[in-house]
Short mmCIF file of the C-alpha atoms (twelve columns), coordinates in Angstrom:
data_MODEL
# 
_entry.id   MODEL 
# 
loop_
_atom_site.group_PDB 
_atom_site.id 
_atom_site.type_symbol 
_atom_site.label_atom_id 
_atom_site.label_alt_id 
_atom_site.label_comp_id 
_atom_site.label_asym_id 
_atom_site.label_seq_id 
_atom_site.Cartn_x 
_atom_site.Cartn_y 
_atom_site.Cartn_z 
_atom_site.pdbx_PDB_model_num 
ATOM 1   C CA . UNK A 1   2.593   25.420 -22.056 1 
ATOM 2   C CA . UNK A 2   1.488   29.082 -22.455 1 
ATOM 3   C CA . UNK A 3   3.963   30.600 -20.646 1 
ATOM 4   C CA . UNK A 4   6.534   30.077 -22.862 1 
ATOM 5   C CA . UNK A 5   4.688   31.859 -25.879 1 
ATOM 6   C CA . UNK A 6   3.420   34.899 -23.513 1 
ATOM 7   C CA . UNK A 7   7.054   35.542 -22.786 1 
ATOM 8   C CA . UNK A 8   7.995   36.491 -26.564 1 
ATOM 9   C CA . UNK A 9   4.808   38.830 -26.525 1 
ATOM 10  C CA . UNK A 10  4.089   42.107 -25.222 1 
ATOM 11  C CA . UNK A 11  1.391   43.690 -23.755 1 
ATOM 12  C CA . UNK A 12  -0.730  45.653 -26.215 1 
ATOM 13  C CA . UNK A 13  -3.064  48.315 -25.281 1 
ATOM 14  C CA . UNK A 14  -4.895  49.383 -28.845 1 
ATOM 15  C CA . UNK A 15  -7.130  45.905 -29.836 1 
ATOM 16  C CA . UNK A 16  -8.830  46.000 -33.080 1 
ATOM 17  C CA . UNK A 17  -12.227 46.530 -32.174 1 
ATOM 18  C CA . UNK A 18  -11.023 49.123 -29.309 1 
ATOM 19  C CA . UNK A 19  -12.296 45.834 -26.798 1 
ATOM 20  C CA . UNK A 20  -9.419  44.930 -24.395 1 
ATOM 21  C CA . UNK A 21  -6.921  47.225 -23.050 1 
ATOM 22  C CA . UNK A 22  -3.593  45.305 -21.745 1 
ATOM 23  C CA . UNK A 23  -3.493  42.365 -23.525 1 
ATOM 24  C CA . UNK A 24  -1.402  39.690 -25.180 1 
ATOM 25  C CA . UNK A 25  -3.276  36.930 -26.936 1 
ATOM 26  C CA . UNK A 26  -3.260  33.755 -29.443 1 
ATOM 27  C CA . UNK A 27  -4.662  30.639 -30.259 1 
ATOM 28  C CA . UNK A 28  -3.866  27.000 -30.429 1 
ATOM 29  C CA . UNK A 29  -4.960  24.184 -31.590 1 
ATOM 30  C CA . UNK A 30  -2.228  21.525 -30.110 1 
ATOM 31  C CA . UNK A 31  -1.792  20.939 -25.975 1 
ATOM 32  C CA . UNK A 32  -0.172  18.459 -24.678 1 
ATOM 33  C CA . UNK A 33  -2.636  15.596 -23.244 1 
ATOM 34  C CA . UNK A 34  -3.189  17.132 -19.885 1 
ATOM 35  C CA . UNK A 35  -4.347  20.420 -21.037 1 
ATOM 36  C CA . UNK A 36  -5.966  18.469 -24.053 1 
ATOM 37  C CA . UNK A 37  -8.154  16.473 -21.495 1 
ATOM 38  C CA . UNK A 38  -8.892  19.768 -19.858 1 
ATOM 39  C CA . UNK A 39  -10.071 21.375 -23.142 1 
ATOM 40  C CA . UNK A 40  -12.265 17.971 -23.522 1 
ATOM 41  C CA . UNK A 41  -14.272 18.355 -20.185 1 
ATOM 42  C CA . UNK A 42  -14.212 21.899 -20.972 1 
ATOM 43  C CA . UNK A 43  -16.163 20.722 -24.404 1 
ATOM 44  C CA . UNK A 44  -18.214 18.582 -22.604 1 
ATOM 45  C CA . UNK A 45  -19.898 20.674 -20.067 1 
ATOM 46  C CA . UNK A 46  -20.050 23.686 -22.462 1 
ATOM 47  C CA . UNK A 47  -21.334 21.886 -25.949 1 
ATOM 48  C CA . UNK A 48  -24.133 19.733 -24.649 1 
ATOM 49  C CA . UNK A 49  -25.598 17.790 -27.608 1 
ATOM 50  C CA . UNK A 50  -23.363 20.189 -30.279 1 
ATOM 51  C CA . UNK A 51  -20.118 18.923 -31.406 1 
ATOM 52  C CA . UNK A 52  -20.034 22.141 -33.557 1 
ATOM 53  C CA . UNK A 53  -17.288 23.587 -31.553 1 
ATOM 54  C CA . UNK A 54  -13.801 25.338 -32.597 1 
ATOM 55  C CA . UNK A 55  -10.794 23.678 -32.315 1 
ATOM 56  C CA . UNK A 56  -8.413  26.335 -31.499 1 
ATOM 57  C CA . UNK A 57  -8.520  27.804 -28.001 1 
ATOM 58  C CA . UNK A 58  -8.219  31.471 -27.487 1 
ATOM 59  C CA . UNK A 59  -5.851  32.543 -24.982 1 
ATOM 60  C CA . UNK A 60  -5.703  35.719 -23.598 1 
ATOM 61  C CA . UNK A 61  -3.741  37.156 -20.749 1 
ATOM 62  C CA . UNK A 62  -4.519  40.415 -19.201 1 
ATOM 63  C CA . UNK A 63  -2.274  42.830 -17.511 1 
ATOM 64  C CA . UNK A 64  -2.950  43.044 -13.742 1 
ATOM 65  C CA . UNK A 65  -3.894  46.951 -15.173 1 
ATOM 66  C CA . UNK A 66  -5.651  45.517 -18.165 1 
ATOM 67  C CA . UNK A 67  -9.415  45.263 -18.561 1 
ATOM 68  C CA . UNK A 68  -12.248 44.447 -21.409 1 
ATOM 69  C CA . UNK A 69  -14.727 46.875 -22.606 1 
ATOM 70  C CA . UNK A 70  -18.909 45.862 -22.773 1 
ATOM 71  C CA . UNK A 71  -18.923 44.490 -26.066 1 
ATOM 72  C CA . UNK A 72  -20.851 41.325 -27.849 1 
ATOM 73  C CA . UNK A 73  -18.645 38.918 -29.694 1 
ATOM 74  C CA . UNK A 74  -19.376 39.274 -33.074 1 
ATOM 75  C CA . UNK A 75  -21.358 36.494 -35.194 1 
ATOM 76  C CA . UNK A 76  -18.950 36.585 -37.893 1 
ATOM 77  C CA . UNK A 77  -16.254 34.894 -35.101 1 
ATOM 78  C CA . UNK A 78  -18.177 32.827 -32.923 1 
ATOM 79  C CA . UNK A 79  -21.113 31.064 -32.599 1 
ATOM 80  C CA . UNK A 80  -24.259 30.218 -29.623 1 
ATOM 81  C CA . UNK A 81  -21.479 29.118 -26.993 1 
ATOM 82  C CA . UNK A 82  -18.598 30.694 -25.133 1 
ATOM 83  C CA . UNK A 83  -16.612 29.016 -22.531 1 
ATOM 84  C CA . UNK A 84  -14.097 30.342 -20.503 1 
ATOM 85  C CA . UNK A 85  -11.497 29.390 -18.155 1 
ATOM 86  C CA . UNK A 86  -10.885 31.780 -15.643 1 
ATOM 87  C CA . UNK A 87  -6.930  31.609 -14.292 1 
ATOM 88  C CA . UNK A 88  -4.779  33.259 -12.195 1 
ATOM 89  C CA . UNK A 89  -6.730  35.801 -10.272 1 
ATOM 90  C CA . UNK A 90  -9.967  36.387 -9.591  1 
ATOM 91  C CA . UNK A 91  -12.186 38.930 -11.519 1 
ATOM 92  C CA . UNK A 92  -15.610 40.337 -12.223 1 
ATOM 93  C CA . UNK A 93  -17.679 39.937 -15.135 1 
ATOM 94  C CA . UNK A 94  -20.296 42.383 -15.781 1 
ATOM 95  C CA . UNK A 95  -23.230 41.389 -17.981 1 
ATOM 96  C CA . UNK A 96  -25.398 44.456 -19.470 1 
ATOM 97  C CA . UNK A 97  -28.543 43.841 -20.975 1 
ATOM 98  C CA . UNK A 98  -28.538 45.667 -24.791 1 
ATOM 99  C CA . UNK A 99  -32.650 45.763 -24.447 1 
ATOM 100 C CA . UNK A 100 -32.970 47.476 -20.828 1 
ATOM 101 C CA . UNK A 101 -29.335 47.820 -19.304 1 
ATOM 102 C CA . UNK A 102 -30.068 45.442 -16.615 1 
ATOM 103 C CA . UNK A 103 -26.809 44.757 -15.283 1 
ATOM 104 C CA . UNK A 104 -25.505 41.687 -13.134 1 
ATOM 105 C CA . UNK A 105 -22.018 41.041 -11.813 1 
ATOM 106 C CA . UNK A 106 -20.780 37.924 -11.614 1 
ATOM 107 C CA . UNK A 107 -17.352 37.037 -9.739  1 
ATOM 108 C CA . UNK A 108 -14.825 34.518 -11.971 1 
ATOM 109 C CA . UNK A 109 -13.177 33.093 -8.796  1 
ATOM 110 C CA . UNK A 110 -9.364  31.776 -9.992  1 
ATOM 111 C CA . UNK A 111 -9.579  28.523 -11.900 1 
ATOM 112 C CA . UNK A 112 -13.542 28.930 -12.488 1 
ATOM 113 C CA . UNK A 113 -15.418 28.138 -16.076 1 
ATOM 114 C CA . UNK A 114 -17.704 30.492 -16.963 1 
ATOM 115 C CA . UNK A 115 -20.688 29.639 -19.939 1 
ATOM 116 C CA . UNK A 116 -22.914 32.482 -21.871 1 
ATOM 117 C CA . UNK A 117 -25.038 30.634 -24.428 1 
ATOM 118 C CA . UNK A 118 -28.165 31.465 -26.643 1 
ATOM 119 C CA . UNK A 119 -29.854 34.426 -25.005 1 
ATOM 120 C CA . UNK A 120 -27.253 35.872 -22.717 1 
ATOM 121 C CA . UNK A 121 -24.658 35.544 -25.551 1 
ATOM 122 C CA . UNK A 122 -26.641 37.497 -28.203 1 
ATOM 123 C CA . UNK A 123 -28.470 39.950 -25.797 1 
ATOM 124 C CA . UNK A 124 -26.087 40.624 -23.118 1 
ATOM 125 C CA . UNK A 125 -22.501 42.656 -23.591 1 
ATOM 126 C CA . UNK A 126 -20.134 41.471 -21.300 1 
ATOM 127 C CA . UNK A 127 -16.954 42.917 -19.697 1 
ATOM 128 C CA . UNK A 128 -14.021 42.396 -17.536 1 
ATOM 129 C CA . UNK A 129 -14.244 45.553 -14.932 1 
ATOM 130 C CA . UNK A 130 -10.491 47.337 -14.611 1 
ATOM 131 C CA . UNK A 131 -9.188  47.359 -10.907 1 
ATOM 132 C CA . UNK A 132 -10.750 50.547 -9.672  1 
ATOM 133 C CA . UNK A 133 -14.179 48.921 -10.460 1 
ATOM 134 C CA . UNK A 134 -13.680 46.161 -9.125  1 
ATOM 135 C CA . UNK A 135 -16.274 45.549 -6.808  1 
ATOM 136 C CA . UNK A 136 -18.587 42.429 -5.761  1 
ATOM 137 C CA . UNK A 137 -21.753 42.863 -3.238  1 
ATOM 138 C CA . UNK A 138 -19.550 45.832 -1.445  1 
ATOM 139 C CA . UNK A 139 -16.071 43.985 -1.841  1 
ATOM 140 C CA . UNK A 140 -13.251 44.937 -3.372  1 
ATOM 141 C CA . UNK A 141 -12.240 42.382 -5.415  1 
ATOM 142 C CA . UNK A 142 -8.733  43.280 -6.425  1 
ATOM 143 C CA . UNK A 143 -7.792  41.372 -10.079 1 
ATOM 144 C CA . UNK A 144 -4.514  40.373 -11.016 1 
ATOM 145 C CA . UNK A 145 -3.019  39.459 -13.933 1 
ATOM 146 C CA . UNK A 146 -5.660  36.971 -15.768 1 
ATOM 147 C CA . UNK A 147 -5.256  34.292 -18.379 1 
ATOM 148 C CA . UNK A 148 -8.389  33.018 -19.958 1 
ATOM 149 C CA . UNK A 149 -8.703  29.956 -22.192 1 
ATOM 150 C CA . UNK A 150 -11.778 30.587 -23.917 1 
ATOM 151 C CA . UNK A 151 -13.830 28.092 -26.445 1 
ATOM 152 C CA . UNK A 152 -16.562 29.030 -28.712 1 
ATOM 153 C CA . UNK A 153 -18.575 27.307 -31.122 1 
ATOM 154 C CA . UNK A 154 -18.451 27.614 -34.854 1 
ATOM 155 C CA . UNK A 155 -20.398 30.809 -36.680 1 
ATOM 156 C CA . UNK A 156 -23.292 30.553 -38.811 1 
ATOM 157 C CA . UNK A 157 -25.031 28.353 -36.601 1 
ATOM 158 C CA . UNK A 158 -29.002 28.584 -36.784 1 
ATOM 159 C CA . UNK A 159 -30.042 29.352 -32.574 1 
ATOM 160 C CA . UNK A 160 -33.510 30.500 -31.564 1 
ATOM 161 C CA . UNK A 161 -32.293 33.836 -29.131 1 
ATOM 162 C CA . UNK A 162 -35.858 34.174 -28.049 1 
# 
């Protein structure tokens, strides 16, 4: 279903917010049931007791050379929740604390769902590290090209980040 769409697109290496490097992205609202019964347990899992979700799912495929900067999704776009679907390859995600720079790694194995909610979502940047940084406890981890479905919940919603 979103192979058919990435094929029209090219991969982009300027982003708005100077964020991603080798990219191609959209969103959706309509999947066919499967994928929509994905989405669902997706929802589920993610959005305990808050039905304030979005209803369009952000895709975004990165180049096999592409990575994401450190950055914190901004409030205006997104609200206590993001969800992700981690496909194709696996990849490490590299948390940064904005109060102390404590950093943690975290390895999004191919096909895993990753959740960063309340505090780590507000005080936290996170990042997708480029190939050559690509490391895990001493281990290369060598990323391909990535597709992640990612959900978030609405803006403007009222979250204690303490």
């Amino acid at each position: 279903e979103i192979t058919p769409k990435m094929r029209r697109m090219r991969y982009e290496y300027d982003h708005w917010d100077n964020a991603i490097h080798g990219f191609r992205e959209f969103e959706s609202e309509k999947w066919n049931d499967k994928n929509s019964a994905i989405f669902q347990k997706v929802h589920k899992h993610a959005f305990i007791n808050d039905s304030n979700y979005m209803n369009s799912v952000h895709v975004l495929d990165l180049a096999e050379n592409g990575y994401i900067k450190a950055h914190l999704d901004s409030v205006r776009f997104c609200g206590r929740t993001i969800a992700g679907l981690s496909l194709l390859t696996d990849s490490i995600m590299r948390l940064i604390s904005e109060k102390d720079q404590m950093t943690v790694d975290i390895l999004l194995n191919r096909r895993s769902l990753y959740i960063m909610r309340d505090f780590v979502r507000y005080n936290f940047t996170h990042e997708i590290l480029p190939n050559e940084k690509s490391v895990f406890k001493e281990q290369k981890i060598p990323k391909g090209r990535r597709i992640s479905l990612i959900c978030r919940s609405k803006p403007n919603e009222v979250s204690d980040t303490s």
